[in-house]
N, C-alpha and C positions, 0 to 999 in steps of 0.2 A: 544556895546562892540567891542572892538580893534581885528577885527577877527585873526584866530590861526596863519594866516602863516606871519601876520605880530608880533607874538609873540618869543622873543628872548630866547632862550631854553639855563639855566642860567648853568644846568646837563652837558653840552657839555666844554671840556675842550676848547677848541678855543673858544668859546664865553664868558666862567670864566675870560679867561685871560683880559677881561675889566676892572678887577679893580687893577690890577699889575700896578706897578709902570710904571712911562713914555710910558704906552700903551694907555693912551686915554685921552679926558680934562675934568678936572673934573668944572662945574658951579655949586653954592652954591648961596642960595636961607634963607631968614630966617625960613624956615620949611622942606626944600628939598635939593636935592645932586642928581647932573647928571649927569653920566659917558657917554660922548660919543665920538662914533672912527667912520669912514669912513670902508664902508663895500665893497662887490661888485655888489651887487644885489636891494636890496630895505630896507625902513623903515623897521628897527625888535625893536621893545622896550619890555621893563622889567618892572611892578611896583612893587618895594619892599616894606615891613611894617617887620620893623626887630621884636623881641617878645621882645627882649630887651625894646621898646616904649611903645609896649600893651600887655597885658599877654595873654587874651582871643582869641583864633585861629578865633574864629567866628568875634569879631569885628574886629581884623588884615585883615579879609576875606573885610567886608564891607569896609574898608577903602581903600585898596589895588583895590575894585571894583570902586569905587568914584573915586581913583586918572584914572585909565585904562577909564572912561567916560570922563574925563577934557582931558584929551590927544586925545580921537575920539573929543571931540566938537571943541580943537583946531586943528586936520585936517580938519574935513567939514569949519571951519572957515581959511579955507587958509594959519594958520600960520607958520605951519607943512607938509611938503606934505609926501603922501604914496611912494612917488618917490624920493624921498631923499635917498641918499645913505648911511645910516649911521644905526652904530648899539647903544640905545638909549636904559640906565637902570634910573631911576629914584628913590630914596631914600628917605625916610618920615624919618624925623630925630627925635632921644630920646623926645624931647621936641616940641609939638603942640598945638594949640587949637581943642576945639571938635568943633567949628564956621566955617561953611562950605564954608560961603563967605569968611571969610579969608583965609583959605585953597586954595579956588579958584585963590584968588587974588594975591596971593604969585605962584603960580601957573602959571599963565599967566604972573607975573614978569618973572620965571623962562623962560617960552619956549621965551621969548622976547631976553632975555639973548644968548641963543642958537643960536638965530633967528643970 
């Protein structure tokens, strides 16, 4: 799991203002949406699972956990680095599969995208 201090603290008014207009670019993915801006310090990222997609807080929980592992497997895979300067929210959008490989695979289109 994505340890805490690289966890972007969404409660803090200066880190909310990522999803305000012309503050950050947004990449768009068939399953995901990623807001990200140039920070000063290091990698901070977000995974979100709005309730509006899933009702159940436990499964929003597990999904939210699954995406936060495909983002640590794409740092130890190089694609990502912890030293990137950028602050880095990620989105699951209304409409997904429960197909975890394609979740993945759309996934790693996304961080390509970024890349």
């Amino acid at each position: 799991m994505l340890s805490k201090k690289n966890r972007l603290n969404l409660s803090l008014e200066e880190n909310s203002s990522i999803f305000m207009k012309d503050s950050s670019q947004i990449f768009v993915s068939d399953f995901f949406i990623a807001y990200l801006r140039r920070n000063e310090t290091f990698l901070q990222a977000s995974c979100l699972t709005p309730k509006a997609a899933i009702n159940k807080a436990a499964h929003r929980n597990y999904i939210r956990r699954f995406m936060y592992s495909l983002l640590e497997e794409n740092i130890l895979n190089n694609e990502i680095s912890i030293f990137d300067k950028i602050d880095l929210v990620i989105v699951l959008k209304r409409r997904f599969p429960n197909d975890k490989s394609l979740l993945k695979k759309d996934f790693v289109s996304l961080i390509k995208k970024i890349k």
